[in-house]
N, CA, C and O of each residue as an XYZ file, in Angstrom:
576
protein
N     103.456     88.188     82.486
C     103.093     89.462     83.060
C     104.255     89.959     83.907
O     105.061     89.088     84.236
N     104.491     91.229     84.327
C     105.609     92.145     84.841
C     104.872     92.900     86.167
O     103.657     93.041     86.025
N     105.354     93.327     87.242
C     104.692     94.178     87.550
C     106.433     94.276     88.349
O     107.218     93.407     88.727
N     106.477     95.917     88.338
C     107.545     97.076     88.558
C     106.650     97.791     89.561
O     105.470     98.129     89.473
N     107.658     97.945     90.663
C     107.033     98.789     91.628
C     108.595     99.245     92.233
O     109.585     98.729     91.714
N     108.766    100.315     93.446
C     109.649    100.898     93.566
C     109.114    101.896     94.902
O     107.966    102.319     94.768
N     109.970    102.376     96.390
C     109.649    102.846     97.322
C     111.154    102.845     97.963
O     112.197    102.197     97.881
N     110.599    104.013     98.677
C     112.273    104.538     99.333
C     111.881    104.508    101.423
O     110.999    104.881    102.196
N     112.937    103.955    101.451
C     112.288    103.251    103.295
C     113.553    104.628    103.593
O     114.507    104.924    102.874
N     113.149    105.215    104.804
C     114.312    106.008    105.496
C     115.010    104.519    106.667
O     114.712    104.195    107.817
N     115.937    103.987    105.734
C     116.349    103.024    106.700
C     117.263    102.463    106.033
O     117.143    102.198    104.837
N     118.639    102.127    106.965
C     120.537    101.982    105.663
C     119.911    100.390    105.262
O     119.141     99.670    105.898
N     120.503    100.211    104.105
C     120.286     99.342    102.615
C     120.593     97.780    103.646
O     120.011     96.717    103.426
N     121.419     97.951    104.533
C     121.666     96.086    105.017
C     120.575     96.182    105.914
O     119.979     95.105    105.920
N     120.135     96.888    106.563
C     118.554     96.766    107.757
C     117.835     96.605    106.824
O     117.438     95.443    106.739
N     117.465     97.293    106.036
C     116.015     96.586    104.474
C     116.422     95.298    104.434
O     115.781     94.369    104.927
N     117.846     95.159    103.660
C     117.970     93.784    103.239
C     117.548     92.514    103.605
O     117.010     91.561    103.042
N     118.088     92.877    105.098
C     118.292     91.458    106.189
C     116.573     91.553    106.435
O     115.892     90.558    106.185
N     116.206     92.278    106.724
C     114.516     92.301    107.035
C     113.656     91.193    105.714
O     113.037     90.130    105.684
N     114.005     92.005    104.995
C     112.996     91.293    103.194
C     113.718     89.955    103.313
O     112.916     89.022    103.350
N     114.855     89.629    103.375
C     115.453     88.535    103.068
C     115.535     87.194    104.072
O     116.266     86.209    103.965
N     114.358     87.562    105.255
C     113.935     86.705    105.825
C     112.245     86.210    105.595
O     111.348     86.949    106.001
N     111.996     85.148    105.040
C     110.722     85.283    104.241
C     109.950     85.345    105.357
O     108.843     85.854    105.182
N     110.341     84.792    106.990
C     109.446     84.736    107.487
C     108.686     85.956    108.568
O     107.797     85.929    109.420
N     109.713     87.126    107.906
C     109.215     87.963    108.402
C     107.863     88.578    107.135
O     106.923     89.281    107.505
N     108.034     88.186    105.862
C     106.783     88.210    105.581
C     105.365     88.543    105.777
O     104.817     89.283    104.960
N     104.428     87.859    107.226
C     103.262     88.064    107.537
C     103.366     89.538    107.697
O     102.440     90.157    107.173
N     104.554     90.462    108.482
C     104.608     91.651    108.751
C     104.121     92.575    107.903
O     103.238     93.383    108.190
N     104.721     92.471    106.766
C     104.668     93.285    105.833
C     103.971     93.420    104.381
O     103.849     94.320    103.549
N     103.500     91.812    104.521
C     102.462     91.588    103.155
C     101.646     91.224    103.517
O     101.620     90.042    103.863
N     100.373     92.156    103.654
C      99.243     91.816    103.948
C      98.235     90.267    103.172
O      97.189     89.768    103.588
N      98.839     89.989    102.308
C      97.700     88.864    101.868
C      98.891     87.359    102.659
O      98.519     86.203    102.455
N      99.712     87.512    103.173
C     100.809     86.603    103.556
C     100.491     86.249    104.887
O     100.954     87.052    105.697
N      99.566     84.890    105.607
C      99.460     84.637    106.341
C     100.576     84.433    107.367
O     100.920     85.227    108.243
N     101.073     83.240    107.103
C     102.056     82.348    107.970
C     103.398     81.816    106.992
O     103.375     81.119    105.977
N     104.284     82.284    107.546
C     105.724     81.752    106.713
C     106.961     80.618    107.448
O     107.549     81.027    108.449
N     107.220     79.544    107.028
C     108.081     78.786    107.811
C     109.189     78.611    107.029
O     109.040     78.598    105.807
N     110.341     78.465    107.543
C     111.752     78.148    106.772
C     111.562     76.458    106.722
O     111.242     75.872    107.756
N     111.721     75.909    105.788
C     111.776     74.561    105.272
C     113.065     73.875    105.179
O     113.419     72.782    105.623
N     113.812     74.946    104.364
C     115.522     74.396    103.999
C     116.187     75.492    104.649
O     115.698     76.573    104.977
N     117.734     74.948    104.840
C     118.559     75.843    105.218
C     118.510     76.404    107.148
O     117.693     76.167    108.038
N     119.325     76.908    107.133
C     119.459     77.293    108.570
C     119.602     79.465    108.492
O     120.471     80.333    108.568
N     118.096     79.343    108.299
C     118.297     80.962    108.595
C     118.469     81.612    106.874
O     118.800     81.013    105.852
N     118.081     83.100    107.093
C     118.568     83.452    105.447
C     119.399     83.608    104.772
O     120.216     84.463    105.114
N     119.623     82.867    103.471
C     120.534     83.005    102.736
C     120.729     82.003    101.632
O     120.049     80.984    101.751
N     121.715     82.099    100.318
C     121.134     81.294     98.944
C     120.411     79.985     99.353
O     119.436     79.742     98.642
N     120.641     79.161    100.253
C     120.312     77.786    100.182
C     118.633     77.643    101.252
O     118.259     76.597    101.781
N     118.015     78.765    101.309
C     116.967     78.685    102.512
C     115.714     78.645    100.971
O     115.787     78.899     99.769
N     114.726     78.201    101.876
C     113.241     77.636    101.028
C     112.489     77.834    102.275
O     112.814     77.661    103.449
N     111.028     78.383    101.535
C     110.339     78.541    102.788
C     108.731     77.708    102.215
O     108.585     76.913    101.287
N     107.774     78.227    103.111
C     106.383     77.329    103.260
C     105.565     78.662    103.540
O     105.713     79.248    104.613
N     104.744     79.110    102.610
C     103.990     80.148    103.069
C     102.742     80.241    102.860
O     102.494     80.147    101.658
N     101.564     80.430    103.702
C     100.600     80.418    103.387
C      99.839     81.755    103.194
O     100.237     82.648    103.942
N      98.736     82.115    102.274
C      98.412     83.233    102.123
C      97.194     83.491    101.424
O      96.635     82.556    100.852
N      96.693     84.692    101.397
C      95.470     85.096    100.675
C      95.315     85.535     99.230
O      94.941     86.698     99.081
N      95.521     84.857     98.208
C      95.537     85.190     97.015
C      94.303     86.889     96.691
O      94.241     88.071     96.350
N      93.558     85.627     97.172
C      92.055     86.870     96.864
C      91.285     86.415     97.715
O      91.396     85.491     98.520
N      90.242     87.345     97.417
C      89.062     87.098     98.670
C      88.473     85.888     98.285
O      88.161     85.244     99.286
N      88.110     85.146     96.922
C      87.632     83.684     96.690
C      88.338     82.794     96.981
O      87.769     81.728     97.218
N      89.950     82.842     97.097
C      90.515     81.938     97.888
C      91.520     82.380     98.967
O      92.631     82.901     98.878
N      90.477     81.856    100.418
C      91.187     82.469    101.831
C      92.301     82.048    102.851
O      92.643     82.436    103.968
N      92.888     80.670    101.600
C      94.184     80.295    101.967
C      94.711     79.239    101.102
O      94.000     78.281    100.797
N      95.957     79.360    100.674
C      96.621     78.675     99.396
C      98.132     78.480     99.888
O      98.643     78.891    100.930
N      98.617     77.850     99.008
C     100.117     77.572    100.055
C     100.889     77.915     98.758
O     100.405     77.896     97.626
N     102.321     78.272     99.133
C     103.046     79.298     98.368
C     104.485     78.786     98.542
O     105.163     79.524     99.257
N     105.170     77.606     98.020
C     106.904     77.568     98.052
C     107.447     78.999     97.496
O     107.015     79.696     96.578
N     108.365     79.158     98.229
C     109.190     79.944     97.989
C     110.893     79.298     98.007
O     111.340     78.763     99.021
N     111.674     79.442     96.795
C     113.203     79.007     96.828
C     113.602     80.768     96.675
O     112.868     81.662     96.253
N     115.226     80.880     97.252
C     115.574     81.923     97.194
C     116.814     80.945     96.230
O     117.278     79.822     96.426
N     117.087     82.101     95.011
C     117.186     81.622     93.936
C     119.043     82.800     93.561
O     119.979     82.594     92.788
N     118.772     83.899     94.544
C     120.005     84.842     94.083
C     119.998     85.437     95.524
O     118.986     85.814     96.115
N     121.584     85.475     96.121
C     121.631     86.185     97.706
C     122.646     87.061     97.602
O     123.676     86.630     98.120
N     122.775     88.565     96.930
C     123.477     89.075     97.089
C     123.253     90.187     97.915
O     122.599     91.176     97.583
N     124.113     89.915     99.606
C     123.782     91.182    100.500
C     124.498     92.016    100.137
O     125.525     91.698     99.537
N     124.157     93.481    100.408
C     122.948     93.914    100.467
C     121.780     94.509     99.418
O     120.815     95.210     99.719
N     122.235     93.926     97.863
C     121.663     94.368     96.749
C     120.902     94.375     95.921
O     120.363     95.159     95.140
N     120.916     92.740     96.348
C     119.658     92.008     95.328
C     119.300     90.443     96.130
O     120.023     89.516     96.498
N     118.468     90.581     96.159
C     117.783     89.189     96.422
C     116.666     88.432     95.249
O     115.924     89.281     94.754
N     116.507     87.514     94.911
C     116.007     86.780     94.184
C     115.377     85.592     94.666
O     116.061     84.677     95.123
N     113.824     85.512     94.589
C     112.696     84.605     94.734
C     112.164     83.594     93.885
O     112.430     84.103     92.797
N     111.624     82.569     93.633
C     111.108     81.949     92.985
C     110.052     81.543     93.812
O     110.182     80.880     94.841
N     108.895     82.003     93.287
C     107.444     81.582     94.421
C     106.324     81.094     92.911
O     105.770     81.516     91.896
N     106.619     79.685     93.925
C     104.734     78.967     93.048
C     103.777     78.785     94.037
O     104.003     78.687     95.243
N     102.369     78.732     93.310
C     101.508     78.231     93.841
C     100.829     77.442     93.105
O     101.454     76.974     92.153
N      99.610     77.089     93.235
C      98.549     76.689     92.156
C      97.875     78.109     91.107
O      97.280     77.751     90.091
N      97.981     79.610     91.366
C      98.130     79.841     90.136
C      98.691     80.421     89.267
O      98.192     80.783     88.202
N     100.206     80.625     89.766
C     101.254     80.819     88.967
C     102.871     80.488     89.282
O     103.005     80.030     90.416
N     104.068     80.609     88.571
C     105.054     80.965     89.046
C     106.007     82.007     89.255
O     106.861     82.195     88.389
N     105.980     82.692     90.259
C     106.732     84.209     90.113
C     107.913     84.483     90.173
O     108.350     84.169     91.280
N     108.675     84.926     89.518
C     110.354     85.182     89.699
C     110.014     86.109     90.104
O     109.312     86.828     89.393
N     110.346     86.496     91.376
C     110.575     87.816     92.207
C     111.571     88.338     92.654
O     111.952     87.691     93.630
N     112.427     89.483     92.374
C     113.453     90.307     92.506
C     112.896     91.372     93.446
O     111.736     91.699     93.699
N     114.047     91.802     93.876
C     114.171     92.780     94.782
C     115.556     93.394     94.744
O     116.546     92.751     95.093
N     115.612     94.576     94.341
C     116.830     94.927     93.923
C     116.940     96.626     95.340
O     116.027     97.428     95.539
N     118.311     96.627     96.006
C     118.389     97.535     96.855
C     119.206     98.876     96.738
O     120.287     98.340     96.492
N     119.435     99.956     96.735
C     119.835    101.008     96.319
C     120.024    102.144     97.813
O     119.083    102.543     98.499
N     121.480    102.474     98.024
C     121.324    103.480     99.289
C     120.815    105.167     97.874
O     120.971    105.506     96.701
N     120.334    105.518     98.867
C     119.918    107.106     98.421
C     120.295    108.237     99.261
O     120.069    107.843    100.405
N     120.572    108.966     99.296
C     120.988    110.180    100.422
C     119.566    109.449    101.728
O     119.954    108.962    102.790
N     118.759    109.479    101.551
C     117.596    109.492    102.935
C     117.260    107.851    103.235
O     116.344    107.355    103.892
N     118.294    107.256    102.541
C     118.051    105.583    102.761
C     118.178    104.331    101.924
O     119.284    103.818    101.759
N     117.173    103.865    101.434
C     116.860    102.384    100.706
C     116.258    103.180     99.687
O     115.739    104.295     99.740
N     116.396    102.556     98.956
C     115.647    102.673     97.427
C     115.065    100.978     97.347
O     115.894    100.068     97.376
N     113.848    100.737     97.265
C     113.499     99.242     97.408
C     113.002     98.921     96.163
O     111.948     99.449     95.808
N     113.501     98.250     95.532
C     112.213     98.364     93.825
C     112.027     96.624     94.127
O     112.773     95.890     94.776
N     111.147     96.392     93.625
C     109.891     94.960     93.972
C     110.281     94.313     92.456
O     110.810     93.305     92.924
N     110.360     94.208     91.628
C     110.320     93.585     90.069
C     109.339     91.882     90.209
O     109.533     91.159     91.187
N     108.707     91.629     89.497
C     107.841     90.060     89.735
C     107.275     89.893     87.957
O     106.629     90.637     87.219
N     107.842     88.657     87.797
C     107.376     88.425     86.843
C     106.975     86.785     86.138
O     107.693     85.791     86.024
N     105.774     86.975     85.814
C     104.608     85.992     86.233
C     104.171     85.161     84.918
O     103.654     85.523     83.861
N     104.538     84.046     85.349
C     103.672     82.891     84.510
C     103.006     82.561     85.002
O     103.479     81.847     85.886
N     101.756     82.619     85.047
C      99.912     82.291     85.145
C      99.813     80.982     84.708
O     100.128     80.466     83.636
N      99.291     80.500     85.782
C      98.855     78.812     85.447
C      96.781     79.025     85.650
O      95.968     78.125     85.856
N      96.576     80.195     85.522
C      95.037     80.531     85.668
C      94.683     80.590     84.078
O      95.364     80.682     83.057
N      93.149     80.484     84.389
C      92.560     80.320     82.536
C      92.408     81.311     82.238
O      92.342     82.178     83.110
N      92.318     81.552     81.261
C      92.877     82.941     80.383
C      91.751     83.628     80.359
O      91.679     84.621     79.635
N      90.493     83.157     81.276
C      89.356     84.187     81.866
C      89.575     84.621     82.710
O      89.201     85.782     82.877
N      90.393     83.858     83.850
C      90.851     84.784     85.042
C      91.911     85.674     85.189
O      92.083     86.404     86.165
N      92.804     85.579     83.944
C      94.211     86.098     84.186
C      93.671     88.073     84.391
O      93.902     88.641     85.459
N      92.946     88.867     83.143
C      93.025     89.978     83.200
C      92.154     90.690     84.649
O      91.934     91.809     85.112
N      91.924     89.598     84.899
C      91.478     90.074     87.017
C      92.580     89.952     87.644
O      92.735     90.934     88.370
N      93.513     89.147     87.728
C      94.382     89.489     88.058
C      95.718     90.130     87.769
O      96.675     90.308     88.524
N      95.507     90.525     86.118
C      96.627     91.452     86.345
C      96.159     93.016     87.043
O      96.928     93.886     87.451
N      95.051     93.038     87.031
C      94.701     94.275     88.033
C      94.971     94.198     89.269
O      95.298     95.215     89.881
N      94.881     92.836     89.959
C      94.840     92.709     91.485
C      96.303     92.927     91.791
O      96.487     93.525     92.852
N      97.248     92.631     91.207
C      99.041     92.240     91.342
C      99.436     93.597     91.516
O      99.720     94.072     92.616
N      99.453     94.135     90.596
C     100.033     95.479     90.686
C      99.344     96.171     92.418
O     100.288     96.404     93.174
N      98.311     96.407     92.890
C      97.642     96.871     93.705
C      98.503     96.393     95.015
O      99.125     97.068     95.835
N      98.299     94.908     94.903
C      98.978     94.277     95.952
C     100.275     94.676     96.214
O     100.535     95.112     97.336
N     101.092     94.603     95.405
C     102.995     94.916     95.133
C     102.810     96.373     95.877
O     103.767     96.732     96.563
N     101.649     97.259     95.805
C     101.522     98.843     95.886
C     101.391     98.840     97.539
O     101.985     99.708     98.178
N     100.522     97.749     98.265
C     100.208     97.533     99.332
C     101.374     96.900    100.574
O     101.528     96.953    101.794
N     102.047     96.284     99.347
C     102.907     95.390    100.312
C     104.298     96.798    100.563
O     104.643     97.083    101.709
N     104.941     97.532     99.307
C     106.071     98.083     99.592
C     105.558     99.261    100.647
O     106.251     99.381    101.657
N     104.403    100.146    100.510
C     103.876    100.895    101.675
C     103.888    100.068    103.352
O     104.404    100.493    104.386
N     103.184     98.876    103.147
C     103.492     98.423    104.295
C     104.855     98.370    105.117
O     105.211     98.879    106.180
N     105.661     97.282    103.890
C     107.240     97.403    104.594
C     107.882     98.465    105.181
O     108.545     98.477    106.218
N     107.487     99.821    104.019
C     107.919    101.593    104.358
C     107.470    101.516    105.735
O     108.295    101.868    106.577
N     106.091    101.045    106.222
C     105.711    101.431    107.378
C     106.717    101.111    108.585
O     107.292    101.904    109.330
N     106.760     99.535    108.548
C     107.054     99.053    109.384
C     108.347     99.082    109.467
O     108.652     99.289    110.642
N     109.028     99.003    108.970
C     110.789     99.650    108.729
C     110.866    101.109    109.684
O     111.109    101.406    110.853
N     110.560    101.686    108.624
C     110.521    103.195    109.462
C     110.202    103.476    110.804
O     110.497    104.547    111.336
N     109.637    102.599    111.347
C     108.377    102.489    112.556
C     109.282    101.698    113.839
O     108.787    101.554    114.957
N     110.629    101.231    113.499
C     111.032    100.403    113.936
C     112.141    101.424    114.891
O     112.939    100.906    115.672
């Protein structure tokens, strides 16, 4: 599964960057993202791994989430690798200045370790979420 999403922050491309590219600022800005800890590494950048806990869905109200950062190019692209128990996500984040700021596009793309009764519930829920989380960040960026 794919899910493409895309949002423009009024805020210059290395302030987005450095923000997203600390996982543990996370809880801020993704609402189903409880608590985030750095595991490896000293601070962000290619060699950091984090510990995150979070709300998949409302049937499960906390699940734990590795995250390896997998690609560190400031300020352009960052690259995720996040498992849990029910999938593994390659997550991109690719950054873009625009005349009024950031261009933020989200890219995630998902191997499902869920049974193939649960998967088409959640490809509805993913997209929604990705929709929830880049509005949030817009918020809180801007807000700053």
């Amino acid at each position: 599964m794919r899910v493409e999403r895309d949002v423009e922050i009024d805020r210059p491309i290395e302030q987005v960057f450095d923000y997203v590219a600390d996982a543990r600022n996370d809880p801020r800005w993704c609402p189903k993202v409880l608590s985030c800890d750095q595991i490896e590494g000293d601070g962000p950048g290619a060699a950091a791994r984090y510990r995150a806990r979070h709300r998949p869905s409302r049937l499960k109200p906390g699940a734990e989430l590795e995250i390896q950062v997998t690609a560190y190019e400031r300020p352009r692209r960052l690259r995720w690798r996040e498992e849990d128990e029910d999938g593994v996500f390659d997550v991109t984040y690719e950054l873009e200045p625009t005349a009024e700021g950031t261009r933020f596009t989200q890219r995630s793309e998902i191997d499902w370790k869920l049974s193939r009764l649960l998967r088409p519930m959640a490809a509805r829920m993913v997209p929604r979420h990705v929709d929830e989380q880049l509005w949030e960040l817009k918020r809180v960026l801007e807000s700053r």
